[in-house]
KOLSE-49058 format. One record per residue (C-alpha): x, y, z; residue number from 1. Coordinates in pm, whole numbers. Each point is the difference from the previous one (the first is absolute). Example, Ala and Ser with C-alpha at 12.3 -4.5 7.8 and 13.67 -1.06 7.14 Angstrom:
[[1230 -450 780] 1]
[[137 344 -66] 2]
This chain:
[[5612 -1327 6968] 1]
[[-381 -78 82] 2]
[[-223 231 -203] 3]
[[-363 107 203] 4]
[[-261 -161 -70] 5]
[[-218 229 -171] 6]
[[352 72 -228] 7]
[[32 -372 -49] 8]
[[-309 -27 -205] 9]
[[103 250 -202] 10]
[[377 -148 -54] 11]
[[-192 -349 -103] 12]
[[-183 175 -299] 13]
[[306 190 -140] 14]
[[48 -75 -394] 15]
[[285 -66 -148] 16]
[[-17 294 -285] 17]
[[216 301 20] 18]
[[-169 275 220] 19]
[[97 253 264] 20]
[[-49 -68 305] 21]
[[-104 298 288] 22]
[[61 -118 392] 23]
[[-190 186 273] 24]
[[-38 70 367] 25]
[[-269 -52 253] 26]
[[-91 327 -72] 27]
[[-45 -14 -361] 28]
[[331 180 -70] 29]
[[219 -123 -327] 30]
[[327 -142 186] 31]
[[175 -117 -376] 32]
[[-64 -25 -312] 33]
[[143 -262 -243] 34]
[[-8 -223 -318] 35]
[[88 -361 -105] 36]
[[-31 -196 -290] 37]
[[-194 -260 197] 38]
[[-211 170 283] 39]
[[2 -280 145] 40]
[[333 -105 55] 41]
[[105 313 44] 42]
[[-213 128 319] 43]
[[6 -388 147] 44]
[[356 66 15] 45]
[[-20 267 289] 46]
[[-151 -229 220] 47]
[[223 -302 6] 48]
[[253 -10 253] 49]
[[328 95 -104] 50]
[[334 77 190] 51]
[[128 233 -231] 52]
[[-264 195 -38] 53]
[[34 393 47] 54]
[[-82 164 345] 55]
[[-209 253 -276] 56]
[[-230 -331 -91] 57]
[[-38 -126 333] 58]
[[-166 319 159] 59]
[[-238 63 -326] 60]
[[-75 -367 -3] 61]
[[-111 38 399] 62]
[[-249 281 -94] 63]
[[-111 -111 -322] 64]
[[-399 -57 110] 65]
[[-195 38 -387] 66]
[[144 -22 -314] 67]
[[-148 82 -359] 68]
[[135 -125 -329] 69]
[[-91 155 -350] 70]
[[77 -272 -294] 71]
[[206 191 -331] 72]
[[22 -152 -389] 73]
[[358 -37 68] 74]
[[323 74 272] 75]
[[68 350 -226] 76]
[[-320 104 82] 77]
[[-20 -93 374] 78]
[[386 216 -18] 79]
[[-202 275 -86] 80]
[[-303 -32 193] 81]
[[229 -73 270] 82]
[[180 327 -50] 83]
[[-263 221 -17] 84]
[[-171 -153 313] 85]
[[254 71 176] 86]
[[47 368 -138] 87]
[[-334 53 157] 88]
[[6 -189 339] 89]
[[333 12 70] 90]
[[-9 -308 262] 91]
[[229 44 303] 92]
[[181 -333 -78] 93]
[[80 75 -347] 94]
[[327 208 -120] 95]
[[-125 342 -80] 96]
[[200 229 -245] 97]
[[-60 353 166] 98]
[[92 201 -337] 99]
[[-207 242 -163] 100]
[[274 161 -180] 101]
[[-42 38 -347] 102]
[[366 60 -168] 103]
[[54 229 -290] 104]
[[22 -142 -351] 105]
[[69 175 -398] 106]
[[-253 -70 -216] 107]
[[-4 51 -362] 108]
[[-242 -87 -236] 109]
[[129 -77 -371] 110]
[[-354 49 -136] 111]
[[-18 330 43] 112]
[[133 255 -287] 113]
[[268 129 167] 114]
[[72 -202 319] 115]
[[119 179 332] 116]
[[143 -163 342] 117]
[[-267 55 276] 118]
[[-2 -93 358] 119]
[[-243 -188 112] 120]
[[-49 -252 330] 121]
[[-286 -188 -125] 122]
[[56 -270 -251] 123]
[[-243 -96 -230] 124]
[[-83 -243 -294] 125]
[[-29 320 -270] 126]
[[297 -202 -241] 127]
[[194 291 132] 128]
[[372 -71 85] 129]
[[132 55 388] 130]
[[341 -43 90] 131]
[[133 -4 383] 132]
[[-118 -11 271] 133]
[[212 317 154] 134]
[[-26 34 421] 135]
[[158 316 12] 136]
[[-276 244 -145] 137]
[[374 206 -6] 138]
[[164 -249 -213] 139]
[[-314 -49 -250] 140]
[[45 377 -62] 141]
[[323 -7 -15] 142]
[[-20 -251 -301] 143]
[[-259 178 -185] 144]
[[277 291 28] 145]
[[257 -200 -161] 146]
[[-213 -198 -261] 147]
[[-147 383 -134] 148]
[[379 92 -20] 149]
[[108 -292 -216] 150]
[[-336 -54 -180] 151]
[[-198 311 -42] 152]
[[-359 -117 9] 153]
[[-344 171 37] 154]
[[23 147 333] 155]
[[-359 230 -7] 156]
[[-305 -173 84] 157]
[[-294 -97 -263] 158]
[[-141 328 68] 159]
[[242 284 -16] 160]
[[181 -237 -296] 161]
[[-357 42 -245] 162]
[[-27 373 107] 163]
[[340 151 -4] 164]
[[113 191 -333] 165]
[[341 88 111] 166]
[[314 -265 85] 167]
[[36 -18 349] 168]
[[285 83 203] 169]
[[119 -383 12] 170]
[[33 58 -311] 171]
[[227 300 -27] 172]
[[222 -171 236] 173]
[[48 -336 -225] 174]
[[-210 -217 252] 175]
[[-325 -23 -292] 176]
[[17 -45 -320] 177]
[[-259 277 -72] 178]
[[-284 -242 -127] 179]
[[-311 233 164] 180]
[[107 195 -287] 181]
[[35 -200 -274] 182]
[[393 -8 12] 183]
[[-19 -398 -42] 184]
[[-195 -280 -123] 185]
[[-150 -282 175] 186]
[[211 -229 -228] 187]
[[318 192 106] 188]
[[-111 13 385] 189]
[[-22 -383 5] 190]
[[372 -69 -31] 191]
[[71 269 353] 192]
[[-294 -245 141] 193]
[[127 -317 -49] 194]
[[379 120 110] 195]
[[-232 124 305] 196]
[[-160 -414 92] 197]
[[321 -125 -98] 198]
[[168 152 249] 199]
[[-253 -38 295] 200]
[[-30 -328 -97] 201]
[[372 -46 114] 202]
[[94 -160 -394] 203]
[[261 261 0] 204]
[[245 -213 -197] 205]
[[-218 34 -290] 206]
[[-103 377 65] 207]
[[376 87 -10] 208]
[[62 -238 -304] 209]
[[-300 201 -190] 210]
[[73 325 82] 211]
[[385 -91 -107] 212]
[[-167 -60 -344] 213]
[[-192 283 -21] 214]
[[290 243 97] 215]
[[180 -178 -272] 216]
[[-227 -8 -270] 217]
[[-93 349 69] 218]
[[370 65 -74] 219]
[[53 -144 -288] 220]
[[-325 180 -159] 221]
[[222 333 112] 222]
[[-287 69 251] 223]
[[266 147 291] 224]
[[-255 123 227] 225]
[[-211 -269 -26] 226]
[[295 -268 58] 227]
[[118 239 325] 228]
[[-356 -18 143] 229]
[[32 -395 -21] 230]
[[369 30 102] 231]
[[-145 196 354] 232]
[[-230 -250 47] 233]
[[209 -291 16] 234]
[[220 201 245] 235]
[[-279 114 167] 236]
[[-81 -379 38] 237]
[[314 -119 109] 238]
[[55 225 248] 239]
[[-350 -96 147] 240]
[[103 -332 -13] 241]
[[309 6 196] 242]
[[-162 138 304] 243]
[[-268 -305 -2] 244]
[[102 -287 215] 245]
[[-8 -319 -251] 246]
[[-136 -344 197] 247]
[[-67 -240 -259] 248]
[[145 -53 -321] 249]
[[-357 -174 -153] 250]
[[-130 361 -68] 251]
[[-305 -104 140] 252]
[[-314 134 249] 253]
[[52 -144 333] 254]
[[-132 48 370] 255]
[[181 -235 259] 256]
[[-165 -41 318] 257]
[[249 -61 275] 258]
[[-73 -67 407] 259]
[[136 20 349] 260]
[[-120 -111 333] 261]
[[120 138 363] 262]
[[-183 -119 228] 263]
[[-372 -6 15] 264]
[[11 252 -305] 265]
[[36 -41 -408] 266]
[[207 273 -192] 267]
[[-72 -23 -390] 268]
[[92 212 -284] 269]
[[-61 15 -396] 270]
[[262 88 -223] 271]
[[-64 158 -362] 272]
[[204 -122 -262] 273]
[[-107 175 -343] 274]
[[165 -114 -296] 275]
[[289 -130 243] 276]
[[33 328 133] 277]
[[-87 72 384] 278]
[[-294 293 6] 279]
[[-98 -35 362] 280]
[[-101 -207 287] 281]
[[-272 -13 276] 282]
[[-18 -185 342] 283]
[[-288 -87 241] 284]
[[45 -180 316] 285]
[[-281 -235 140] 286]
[[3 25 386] 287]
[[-74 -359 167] 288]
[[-93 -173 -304] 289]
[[-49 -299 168] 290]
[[46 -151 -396] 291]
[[297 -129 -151] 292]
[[204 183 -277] 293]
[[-149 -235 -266] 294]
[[-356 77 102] 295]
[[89 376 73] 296]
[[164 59 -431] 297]
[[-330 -216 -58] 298]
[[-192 300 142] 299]
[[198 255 -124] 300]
[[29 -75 -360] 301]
[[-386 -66 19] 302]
[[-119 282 168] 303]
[[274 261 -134] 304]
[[-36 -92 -373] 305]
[[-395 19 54] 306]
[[19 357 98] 307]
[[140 69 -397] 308]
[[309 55 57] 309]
[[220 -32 -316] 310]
[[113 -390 -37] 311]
[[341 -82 -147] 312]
[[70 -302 -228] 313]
[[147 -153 279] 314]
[[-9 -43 404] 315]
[[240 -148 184] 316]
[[-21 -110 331] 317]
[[233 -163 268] 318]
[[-183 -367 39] 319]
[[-281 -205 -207] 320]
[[-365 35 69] 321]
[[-241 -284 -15] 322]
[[-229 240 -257] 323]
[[282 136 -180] 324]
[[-107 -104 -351] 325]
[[-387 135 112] 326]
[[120 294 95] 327]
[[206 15 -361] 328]
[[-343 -54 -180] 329]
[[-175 254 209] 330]
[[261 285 -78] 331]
[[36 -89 -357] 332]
[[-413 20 17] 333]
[[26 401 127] 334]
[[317 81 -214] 335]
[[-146 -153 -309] 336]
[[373 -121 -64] 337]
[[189 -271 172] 338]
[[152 55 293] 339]
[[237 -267 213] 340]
[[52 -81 352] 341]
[[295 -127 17] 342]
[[229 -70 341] 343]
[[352 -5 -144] 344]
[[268 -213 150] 345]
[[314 138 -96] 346]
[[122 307 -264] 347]
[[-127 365 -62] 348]
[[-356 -76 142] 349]
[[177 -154 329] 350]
[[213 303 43] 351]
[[-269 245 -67] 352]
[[-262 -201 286] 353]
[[316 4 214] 354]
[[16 408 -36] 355]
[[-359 -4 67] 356]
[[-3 -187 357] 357]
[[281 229 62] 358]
[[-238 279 -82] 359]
[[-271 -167 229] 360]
[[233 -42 304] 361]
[[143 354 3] 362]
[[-421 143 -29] 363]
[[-111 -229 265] 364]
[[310 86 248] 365]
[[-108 343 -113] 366]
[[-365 -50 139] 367]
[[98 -190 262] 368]
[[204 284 143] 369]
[[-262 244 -14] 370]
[[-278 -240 179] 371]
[[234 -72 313] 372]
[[86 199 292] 373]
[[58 341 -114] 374]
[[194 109 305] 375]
[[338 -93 -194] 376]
[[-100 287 -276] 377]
[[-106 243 255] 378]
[[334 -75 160] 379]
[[226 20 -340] 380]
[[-187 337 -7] 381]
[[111 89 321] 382]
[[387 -77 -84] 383]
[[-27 179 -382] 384]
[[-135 306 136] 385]
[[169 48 350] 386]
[[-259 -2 237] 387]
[[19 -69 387] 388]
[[-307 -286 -23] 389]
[[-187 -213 -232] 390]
[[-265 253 -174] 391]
[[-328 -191 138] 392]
[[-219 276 -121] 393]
[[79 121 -367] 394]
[[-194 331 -123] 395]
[[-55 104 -374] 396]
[[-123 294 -139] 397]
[[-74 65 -370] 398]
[[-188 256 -224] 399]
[[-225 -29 -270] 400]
[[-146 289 -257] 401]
[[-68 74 -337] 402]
[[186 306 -133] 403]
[[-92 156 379] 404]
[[-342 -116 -29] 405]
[[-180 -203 312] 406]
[[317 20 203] 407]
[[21 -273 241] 408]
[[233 -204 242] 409]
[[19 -315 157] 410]
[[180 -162 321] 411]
[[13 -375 -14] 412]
[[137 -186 315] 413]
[[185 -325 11] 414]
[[42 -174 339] 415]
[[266 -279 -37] 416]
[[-16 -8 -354] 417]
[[-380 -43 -50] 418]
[[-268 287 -84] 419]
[[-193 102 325] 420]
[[-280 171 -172] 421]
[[-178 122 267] 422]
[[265 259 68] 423]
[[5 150 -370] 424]
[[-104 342 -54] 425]
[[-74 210 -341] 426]
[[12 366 13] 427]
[[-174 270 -231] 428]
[[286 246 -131] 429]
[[-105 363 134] 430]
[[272 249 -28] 431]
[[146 -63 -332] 432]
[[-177 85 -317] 433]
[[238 -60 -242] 434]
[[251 -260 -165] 435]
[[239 -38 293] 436]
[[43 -360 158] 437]
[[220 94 235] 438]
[[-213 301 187] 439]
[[-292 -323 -26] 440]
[[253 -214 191] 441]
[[76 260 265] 442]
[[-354 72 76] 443]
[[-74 -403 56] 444]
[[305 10 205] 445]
[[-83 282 191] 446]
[[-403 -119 71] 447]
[[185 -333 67] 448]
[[248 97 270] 449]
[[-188 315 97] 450]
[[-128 -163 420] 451]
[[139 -336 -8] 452]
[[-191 -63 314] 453]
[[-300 55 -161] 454]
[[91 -252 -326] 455]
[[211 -318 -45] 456]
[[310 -97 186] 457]
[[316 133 -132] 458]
[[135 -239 -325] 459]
[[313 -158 32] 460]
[[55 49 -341] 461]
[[-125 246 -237] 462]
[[-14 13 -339] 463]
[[-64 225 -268] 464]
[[-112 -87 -351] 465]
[[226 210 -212] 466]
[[399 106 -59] 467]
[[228 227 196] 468]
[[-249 299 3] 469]
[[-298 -167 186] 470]
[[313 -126 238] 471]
[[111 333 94] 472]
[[-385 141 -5] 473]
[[-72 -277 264] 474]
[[341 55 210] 475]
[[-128 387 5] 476]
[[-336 -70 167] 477]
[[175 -269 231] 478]
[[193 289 101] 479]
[[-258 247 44] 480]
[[-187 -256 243] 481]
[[328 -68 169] 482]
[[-84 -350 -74] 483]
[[349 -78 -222] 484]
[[151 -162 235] 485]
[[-266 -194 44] 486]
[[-114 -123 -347] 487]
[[228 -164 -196] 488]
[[-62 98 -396] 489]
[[66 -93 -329] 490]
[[-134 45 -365] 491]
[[-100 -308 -258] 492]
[[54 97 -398] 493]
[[-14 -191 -288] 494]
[[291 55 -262] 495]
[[-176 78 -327] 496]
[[-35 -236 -189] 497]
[[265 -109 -269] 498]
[[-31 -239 -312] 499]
[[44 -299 83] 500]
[[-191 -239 208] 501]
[[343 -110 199] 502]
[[66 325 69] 503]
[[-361 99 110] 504]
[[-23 -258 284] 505]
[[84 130 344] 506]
[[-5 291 -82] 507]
[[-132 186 366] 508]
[[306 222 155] 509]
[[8 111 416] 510]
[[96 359 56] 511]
[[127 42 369] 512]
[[90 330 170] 513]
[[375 74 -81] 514]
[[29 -208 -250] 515]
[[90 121 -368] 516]
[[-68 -330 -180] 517]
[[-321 -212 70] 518]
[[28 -358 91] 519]
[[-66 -272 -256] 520]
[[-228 -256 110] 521]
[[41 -287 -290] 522]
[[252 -147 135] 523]
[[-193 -1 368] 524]
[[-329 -198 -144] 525]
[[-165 6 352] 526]
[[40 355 99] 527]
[[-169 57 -344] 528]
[[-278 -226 32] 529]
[[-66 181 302] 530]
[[16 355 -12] 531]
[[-147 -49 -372] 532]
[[-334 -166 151] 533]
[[-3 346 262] 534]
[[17 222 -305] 535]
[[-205 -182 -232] 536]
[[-295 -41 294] 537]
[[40 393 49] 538]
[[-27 79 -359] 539]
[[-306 -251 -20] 540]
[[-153 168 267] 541]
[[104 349 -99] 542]
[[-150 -76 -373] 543]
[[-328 -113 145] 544]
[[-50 318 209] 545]
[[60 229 -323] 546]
[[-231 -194 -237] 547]
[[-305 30 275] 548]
[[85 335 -3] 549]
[[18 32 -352] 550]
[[-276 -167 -100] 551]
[[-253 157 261] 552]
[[113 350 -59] 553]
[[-17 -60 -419] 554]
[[-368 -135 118] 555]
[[-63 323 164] 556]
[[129 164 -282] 557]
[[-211 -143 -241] 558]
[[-253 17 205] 559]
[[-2 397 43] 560]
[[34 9 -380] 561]
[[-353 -160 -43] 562]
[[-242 315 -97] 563]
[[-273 14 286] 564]
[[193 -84 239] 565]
[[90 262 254] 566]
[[172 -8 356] 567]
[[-338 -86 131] 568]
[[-107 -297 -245] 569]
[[396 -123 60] 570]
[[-47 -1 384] 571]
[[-368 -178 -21] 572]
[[133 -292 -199] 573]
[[338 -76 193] 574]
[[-260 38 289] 575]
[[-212 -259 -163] 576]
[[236 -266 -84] 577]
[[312 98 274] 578]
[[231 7 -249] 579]
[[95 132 -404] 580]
[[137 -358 -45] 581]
[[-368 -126 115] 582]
[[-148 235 -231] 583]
[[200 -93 -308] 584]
[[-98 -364 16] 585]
[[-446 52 75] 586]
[[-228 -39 -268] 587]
[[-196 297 -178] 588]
[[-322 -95 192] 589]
[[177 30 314] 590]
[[152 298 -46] 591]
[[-322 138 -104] 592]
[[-122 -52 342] 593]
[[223 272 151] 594]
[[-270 308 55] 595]
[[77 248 -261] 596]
[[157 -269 -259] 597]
[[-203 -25 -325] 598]
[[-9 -318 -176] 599]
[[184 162 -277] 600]
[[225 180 214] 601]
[[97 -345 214] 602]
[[127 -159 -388] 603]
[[190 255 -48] 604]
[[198 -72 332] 605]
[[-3 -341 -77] 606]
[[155 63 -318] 607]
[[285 249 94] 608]
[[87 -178 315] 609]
[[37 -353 -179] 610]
[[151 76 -311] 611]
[[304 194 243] 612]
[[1 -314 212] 613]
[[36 -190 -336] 614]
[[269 234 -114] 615]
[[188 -43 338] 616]
């Protein structure tokens, strides 16, 4: 493939050192972004004609029309220059990891007197320990539960643990050891601590083998209560064991990256293996990669790992990259430990890749779903509920306060399955003045169906954010407007939630009229998916309404509160700038220009109004 002239020149004085390499448009525009460890042979390569090259290289070869090249000491660094180039131009043509999560991790930090477990999502180099990563903020929490119930360690912060003169509770119910108080020594504490890393750090064989030794020891020195404590623990340990699903048999720190392609799309998901244990697991999908799999991991372990998320000893992934031993150096480089890439061809780490393209197929048949057509949902809704048609036009209206303060509602609408924003309304709650959602929900209701010629069209579906009450308050004003017949209704709840993570998930119930139990919408993953986005867009916009509300009136309040400032003063300055939310963010010497506003006078706005912005 003929490179332009002006390009050629360029392509003629390439070096061969390792560099990165940035390819642009007519227009200037950054099209890719790459490395080799010979610039040279690496960018010549695009333009030679080859048959097998990808349909991907073709069309950025046919609009490459500049190019610019920066040379590195050494192929690590151009991996990291290359990285964070592309971190900050994001070219069109290269694989882009769209993930800003940040997952929760336990950090403890043995340097401290008495160490305590602390949740964190931030990793840093502070010779702190951090164990995980957890996805479920739910299962993190849940973990923390169980590790205070087996090993009671610090659970106050720095500051309440210097001050406090009396045990805690925690400690009255056996889940401290009382140490705020003087009840134990560092050198005893120590022991509880490293029971504590031993445990997260999945060695559990030797946790159960020490604390067999302790409960034994403590019995033969007649110390009962002592060896009973121990003697709980181990239980306590087992127990916590058995409901862990055990992977590998090598004990060790693992992530294995599996994939799956359907069609134009890549499905791929991370497994966490900790201590040969399985903690969690995340997926992405990368729509129209135009990449293949091998240069897809390639992105992900570079741009995912980059972001400081905790690395394992290990990743595994499904096929060998040409960079895989690079990409081992560059890891081991941010870990300050070794870590392997490794692509395993048979045993444990085959299985466990094998569970995670499994994982990857299932999310990206998931997401796939949801992108299409969603007539076949609207339908399924149709059939589950009993309705005559397909509900085109879905209606959902949900309340937010605080303790009955800055009552508000919200009506979202959904034509075939997508938002329609234009036809979304909020409303300002009038008649109620107290802690009643309900009486809320039937004033929206009635404002909502009060001249329907006058607002929308009639929904084909409405639906209520709330349990059986809301139902029957919204099947009363249906019937008041003689519109029951007319509107079908039902109620969305979530079940409360319960301990565990498995039980947590899908958790959203549908109350219908004349029906005692709700239906269960797990089992029914695009009905969920659905009428979840509906109630989750009419809390979002319900939630907005209330803190505009919130925060102007607490403005206004603070405002009034401000001595030498009367009705008049008030009304000048919201005159002034239009608005209290104007107000709050001017400068002193603009304030000061309001007739009537002292220069001493127009700080002390500027103070009150800031500092509540500040505390909001």
């Amino acid at each position: 493939m003929k490179a332009p002239a002006d390009l050629q020149d360029k392509l003629d004085t390439l070096p061969s050192s390792p560099g990165v390499y940035l390819m642009k448009d007519v227009k200037g525009n950054i099209l890719y972004v790459g490395k080799g460890k010979d610039l040279r042979k690496r960018v010549l390569s695009y333009f030679r004609e080859k048959e097998h090259q990808s349909p991907k290289t073709r069309v950025l070869v046919s609009k490459i029309s500049d190019l610019e090249f920066i040379l590195t000491g050494s192929e690590k660094e151009a991996l990291i220059l290359e990285s964070n180039l592309i971190k900050r131009h994001r070219p069109r043509y290269n694989v882009i990891l769209r993930d800003d999560k940040r997952y929760l991790v336990l950090r403890l930090d043995q340097k401290e007197e008495y160490p305590r477990l602390s949740l964190v999502r931030r990793i840093r180099q502070d010779g702190a320990q951090y164990f995980g990563p957890y996805a479920s903020a739910n299962a993190v929490r849940q973990t923390l539960k169980v590790l205070h119930g087996m090993f009671p360690l610090r659970q106050c912060s720095g500051t309440k643990f210097r001050q406090r003169a009396r045990p805690c509770l925690n400690h009255q119910m056996g889940r401290c050891l009382g140490l705020c108080v003087g009840a134990i020594s560092p050198e005893e504490y120590g022991p509880v601590v490293e029971q504590a890393v031993l445990f997260l750090k999945g060695r559990t064989q030797d946790l159960q083998e020490k604390l067999r030794q302790e409960m034994e020891r403590a019995a033969d020195r007649l110390e009962f209560e002592k060896a009973a404590m121990y003697r709980d623990r181990l239980n306590a340990v087992e127990k916590t064991l058995e409901k862990q699903l055990m992977v590998s048999a090598r004990f060790r720190d693992q992530d294995a990256v599996g994939t799956h392609e359907a069609g134009d799309n890549l499905g791929l998901a991370v497994l966490f293996v900790r201590g040969g244990r399985m903690v969690g697991s995340h997926c992405f999908v990368f729509k129209k990669p135009q990449s293949s799999s091998s240069e897809v991991v390639r992105a992900f372990i570079l741009q995912y790992y980059e972001q400081g998320k905790p690395i394992p000893e290990e990743i595994l992934i499904s096929e060998p990259l040409p960079e895989q031993e690079l990409l081992a150096e560059w890891l081991s480089d941010i870990k300050g430990k070794r870590v392997g890439v490794r692509h395993p061809k048979r045993g444990e780490g085959r299985q466990l890749l094998a569970m995670a393209a499994h994982n990857a197929a299932n999310y990206l048949m998931s997401e796939m779903t949801r992108a299409t057509d969603p007539i076949p949902a609207l339908d399924r809704l149709r059939q589950r509920l009993g309705l005559e048609s397909i509900p085109h036009r879905l209606e959902c209206i949900d309340i937010s306060n605080f303790r009955g303060k800055f009552p508000v509602g919200s009506l979202v609408v959904f034509r075939d399955g997508e938002p329609d924003k234009s036809a979304y309304r909020r409303y300002r709650i009038k008649t109620v003045d107290r802690i009643d959602d309900t009486a809320m929900m039937a004033e929206v209701l009635n404002r909502r169906f009060t001249d329907v010629r006058k607002e929308q069209a009639l929904p084909d579906l409405l639906v209520v954010d709330g349990g059986k009450a809301q139902l029957n308050q919204a099947l009363a004003v249906l019937r008041e407007r003689e519109l029951a017949d007319l509107v079908p209704v039902v109620a969305l709840a979530k079940k409360p939630r319960t301990t565990t993570q498995a039980e947590a998930n899908g958790t959203d119930r549908l109350y219908l009229p004349g029906r005692k139990n709700p239906l269960e919408l797990k089992k029914d993953p695009p009905l969920l998916f659905l009428l979840s986005r509906l109630r989750d867009e009419a809390h979002r916009f319900a939630i907005s309404y209330y803190q505009k509300r919130h925060r102007k009136q607490t403005l206004q309040s603070r405002l009034d509160e401000i001595r030498g400032i009367g009705p008049k003063r008030r009304r000048d300055l919201i005159r002034f700038f239009g608005s209290v939310k104007r107000l709050a963010g001017a400068q002193v010497e603009e304030i000061s220009q309001v007739p009537g506003i002292s220069y001493k006078l127009a700080a002390s706005i500027c103070t009150a109004l800031r500092g509540d912005e500040k505390a909001g």
